[in-house]
C-alpha positions, -999 to 999 in steps of 0.1 A, spaced: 188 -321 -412 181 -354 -402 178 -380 -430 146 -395 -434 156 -429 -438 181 -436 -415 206 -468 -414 193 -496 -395 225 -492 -371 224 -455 -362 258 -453 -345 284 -426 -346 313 -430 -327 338 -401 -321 375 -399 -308 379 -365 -317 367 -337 -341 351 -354 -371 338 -335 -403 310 -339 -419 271 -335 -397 252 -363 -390 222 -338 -393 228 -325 -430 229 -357 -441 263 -352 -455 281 -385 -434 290 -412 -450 259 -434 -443 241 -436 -476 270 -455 -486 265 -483 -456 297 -467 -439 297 -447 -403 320 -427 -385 342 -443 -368 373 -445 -348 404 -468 -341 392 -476 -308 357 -497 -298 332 -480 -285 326 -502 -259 356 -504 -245 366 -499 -211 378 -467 -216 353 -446 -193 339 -441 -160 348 -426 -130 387 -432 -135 380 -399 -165 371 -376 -142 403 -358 -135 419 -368 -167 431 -341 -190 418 -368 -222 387 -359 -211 388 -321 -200 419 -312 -222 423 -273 -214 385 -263 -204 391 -262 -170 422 -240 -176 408 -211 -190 421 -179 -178 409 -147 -162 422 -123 -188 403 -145 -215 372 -147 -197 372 -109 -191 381 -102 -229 351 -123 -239 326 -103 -217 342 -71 -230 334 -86 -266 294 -92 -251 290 -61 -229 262 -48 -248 243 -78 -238 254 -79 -204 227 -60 -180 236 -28 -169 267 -29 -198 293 -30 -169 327 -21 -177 345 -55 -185 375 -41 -166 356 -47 -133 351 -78 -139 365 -110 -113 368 -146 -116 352 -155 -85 353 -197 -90 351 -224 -115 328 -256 -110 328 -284 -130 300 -308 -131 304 -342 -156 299 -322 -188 311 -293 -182 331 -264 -167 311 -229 -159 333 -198 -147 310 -174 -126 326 -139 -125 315 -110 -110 316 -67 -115 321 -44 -97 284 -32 -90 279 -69 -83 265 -80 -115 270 -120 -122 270 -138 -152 286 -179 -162 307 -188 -188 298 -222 -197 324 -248 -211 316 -281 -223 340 -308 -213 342 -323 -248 350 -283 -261 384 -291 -275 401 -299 -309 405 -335 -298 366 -337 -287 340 -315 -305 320 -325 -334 295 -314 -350 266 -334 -325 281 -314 -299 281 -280 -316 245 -287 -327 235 -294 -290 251 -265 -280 233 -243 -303 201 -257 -301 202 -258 -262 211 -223 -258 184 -212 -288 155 -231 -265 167 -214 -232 160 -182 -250 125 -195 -263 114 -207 -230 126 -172 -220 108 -152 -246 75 -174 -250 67 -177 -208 77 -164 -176 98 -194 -159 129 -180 -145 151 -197 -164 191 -175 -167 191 -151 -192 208 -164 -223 229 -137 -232 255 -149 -264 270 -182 -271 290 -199 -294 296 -233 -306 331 -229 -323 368 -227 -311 376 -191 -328 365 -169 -303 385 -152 -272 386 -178 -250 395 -209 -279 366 -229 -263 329 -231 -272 308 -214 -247 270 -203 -236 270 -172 -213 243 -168 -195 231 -144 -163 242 -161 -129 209 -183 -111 213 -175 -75 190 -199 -49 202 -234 -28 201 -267 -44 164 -278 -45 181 -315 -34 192 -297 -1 159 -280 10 138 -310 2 158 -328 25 169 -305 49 159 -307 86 170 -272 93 160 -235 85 132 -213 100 103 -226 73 94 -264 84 97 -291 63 67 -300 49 59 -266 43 91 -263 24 84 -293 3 46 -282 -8 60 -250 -17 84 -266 -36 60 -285 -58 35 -258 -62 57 -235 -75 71 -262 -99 38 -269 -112 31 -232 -121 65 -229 -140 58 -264 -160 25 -255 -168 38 -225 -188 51 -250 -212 18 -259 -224 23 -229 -252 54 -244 -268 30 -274 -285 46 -297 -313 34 -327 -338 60 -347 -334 86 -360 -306 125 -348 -307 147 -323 -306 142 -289 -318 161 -280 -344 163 -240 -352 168 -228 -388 191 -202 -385 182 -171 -361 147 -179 -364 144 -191 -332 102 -186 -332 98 -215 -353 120 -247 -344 113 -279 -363 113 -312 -349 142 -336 -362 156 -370 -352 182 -364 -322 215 -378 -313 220 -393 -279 251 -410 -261 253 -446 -261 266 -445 -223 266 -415 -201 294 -409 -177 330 -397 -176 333 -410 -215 360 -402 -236 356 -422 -262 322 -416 -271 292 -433 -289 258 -415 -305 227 -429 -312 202 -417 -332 166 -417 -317 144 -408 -345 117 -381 -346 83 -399 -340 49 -386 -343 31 -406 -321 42 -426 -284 24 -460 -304 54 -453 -335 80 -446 -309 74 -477 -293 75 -497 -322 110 -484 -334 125 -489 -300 115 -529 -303 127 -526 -342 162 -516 -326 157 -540 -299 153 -570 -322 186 -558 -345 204 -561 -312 197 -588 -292 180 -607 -316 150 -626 -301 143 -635 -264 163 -673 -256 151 -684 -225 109 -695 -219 113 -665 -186 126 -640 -212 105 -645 -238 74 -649 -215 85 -615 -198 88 -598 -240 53 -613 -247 40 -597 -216 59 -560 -221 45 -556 -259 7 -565 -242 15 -538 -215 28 -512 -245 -4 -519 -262 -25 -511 -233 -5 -483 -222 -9 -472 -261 -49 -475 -258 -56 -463 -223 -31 -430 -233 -48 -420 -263 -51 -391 -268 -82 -372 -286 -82 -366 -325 -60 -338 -336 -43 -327 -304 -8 -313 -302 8 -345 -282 39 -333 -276 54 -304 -252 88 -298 -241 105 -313 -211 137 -310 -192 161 -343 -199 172 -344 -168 142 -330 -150 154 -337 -112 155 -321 -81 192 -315 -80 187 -297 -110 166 -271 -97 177 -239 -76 148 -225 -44 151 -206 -16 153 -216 20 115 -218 17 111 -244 -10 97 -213 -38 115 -217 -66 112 -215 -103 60 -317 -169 35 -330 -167 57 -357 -158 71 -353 -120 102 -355 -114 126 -380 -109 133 -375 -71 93 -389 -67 98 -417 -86 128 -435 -70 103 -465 -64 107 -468 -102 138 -451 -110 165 -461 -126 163 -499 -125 123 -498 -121 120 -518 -85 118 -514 -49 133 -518 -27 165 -518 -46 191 -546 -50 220 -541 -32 246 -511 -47 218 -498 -65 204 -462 -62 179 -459 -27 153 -435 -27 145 -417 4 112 -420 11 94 -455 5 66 -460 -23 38 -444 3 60 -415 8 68 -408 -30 29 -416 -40 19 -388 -11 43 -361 -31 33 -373 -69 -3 -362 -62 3 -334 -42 22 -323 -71 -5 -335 -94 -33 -316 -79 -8 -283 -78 -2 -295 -122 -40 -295 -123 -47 -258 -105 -19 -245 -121 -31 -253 -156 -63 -247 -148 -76 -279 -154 -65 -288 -187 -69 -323 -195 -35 -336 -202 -28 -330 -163 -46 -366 -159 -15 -382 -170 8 -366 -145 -1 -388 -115 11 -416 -130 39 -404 -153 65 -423 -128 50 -455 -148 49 -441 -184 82 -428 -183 94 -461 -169 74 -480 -194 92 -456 -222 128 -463 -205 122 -497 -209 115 -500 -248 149 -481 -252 170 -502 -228 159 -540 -232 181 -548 -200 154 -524 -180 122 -543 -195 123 -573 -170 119 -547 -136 98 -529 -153 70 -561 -161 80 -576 -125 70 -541 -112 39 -540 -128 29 -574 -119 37 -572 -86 11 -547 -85 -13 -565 -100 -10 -599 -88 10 -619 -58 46 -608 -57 56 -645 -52 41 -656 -85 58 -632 -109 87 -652 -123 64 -684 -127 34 -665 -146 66 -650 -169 81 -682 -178 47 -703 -182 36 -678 -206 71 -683 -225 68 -718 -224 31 -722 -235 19 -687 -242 -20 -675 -233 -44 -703 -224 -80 -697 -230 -91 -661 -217 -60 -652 -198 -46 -625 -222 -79 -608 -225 -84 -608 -187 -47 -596 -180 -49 -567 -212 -83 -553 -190 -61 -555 -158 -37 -533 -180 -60 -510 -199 -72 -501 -156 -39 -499 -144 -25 -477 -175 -53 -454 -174 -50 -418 -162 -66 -404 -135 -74 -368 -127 -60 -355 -97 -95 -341 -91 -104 -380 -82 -80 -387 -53 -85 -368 -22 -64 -334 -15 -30 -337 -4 -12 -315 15 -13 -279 11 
């Protein structure tokens, strides 16, 4: 498990298969040494130009039928309806950016995926990866056991190379629906598309708000001890440096925090080791500014003594990650990124030029965050917490920010331009980094902030859509 005290530069860097686990504490960082490679981790060597290349895919996205077969032979029992694994048929591989899946089918029509990370070769995997492989697959089958979302069946998995197909693996049932990215969007099909696009969030919200029974003290990433799968622990987690077509990859660890205010704190800690203080009076007038909005964000947030504050939550909770039918049903309290592109990922609209557009301008996208809101609110019949969904867009922002310094500026420029002339943004950042707070003016702008932080029940806006 995690080490309590970590190093104050939490980096692992990986070529290829390392030993020793960052989570056992067994590395080499209690001697002020990390893993660590030939090659710089922020070198060149990624992005888009990695996608085809066989550094990064070595032989996952080779693996052949008769392999595949002979592994679903060795988990037929587990398979539904135990069909014979000599019926079974590679019907297609896809490959996303981190991994390969093989869908095959029997006979009696019976599907099931055989998923392959990228990274799942002797040059690549290490132990971070076989721990998120493990620990995925374990919550997939908690979710599974613990509520009724219809999340694939989790059927075996494993996060070594000795097995029948010489790759690490999660099988899993076969989820059939459309893209939820193509019916939101869609002008075509029998069911209109509005209608489509409330089903769609009301459906959502009923699934999230099954996740209010899997309730933890502390923020992280579940860690499982052993086949005890009922009762995961919370430990520090390891995340990449840079997402993308990497092959030479970088993890940081993001330590286990029992409380958003401590969170915070560490992610301006690691901040401050990095860039070292703000240089210019517009950059530090704009980190002056963010720490008063994370203390107001802090305080208007709170939440009442002894409350479980943290439930689980999809990393990558968007649209295109979700499967419907043609009629928008499908299977956080946070909504999901496809309704906050007014705030997503570089935290202002409209967007500079080559960055990511939204579809949908902020009215649009505030219409669908409360309609999904007041669907949160019904589905969980009432509970409090669903007060902080209709502005998660913000608070997840606001968290982004502390993590990625480079973020921090949109994000204060966004806030301000809600709360003041557009125009004077820039000037009210760098005055306050030349002078700092005259007379009054932080108390007045931390009460502007303690307003504009605070939740607000879905029950006080008028019904959307439905």
């Amino acid at each position: 498990m995690a080490p309590d005290q970590p190093a104050e530069e939490d980096l692992l860097v990986f070529a290829g298969g390392v030993e020793g686990s960052p989570s056992d504490g067994s590395s080499s960082q209690s001697s002020g040494v990390i893993f660590t490679t030939a090659l710089d981790y922020e070198s060149p060597e990624f992005g888009s130009e990695n996608r085809d290349r066989y550094e990064y895919w070595g032989p996952t996205r080779e693996i052949s039928e008769a392999a595949l077969v002979s592994l679903l032979q060795k988990h037929s029992s587990a398979i539904h309806g135990r069909a014979l694994c000599g019926e079974w048929t590679l019907l297609t591989r896809k490959s996303g950016t981190y991994s390969s899946a093989y869908i095959l089918e029997a006979g009696h029509g019976t599907k099931v995926v055989v998923r392959v990370p990228a990274s799942g070769w002797r040059m690549r995997w290490n132990k971070i990866d076989a721990e998120t492989l493990r620990t995925t697959a374990q919550t997939m089958r908690l979710i599974g056991e613990r509520t009724s979302i219809p999340l694939p069946q989790t059927l075996a998995w494993d996060d070594s190379m000795e097995n029948e197909i010489g790759a690490p693996y999660t099988l899993i049932t076969h989820p059939e629906g459309i893209n939820a990215c193509r019916t939101w969007h869609s002008d075509k099909g029998p069911t209109p598309k509005e209608t489509r696009r409330q089903n769609l969030l009301r459906t959502l919200a009923q699934a999230v708000s099954e996740l209010r029974v899997l309730r933890f003290s502390k923020g992280g990433n579940l860690w499982f001890e052993g086949e005890r799968e009922d009762v995961p622990v919370v430990v520090d987690r390891w995340a990449l440096r840079a997402d993308g077509w990497i092959i030479l990859r970088a993890f940081k660890r993001i330590r286990a925090y029992r409380s958003v205010k401590e969170k915070l704190k560490e992610d301006v800690r690691r901040q401050m080791i990095k860039k070292g203080h703000p240089a210019t009076p517009e950059t530090r007038g704009i980190a002056v500014v963010f720490k008063l909005m994370m203390k107001a964000f802090v305080e208007a947030t709170e939440l009442p003594p002894s409350t479980p504050a943290f439930v689980l939550v999809h990393p990558d909770f968007d649209i295109q990650n979700l499967l419907t039918d043609e009629a928008g049903t499908s299977p956080a309290s946070s909504t999901g990124m496809a309704l906050a592109g007014d705030w997503y990922p570089h935290f202002q609209f409209p967007p500079a030029p080559g960055m990511y557009k939204a579809k949908g301008g902020p009215e649009d996208l505030d219409k669908y965050r409360k309609d999904y809101a007041k669907y949160l609110h019904e589905a969980s019949d009432g509970a409090f917490e669903t007060c902080f969904t209709t502005k998660s867009h913000i608070y997840r922002a606001l968290l982004s920010s502390s993590m990625k310094g480079w973020t921090a500026s949109q994000f204060v420029y966004n806030v301000l331009a809600d709360i003041m002339d557009e125009q004077q943004r820039q000037a009210f950042a760098t005055a306050i980094g030349e002078r700092g707070f005259v007379e009054g003016e932080e108390e007045a702008l931390r009460d502007v902030l303690l307003q504009y932080f605070a939740p607000v029940s879905p029950t006080e806006f008028a019904d959307g859509h439905g």
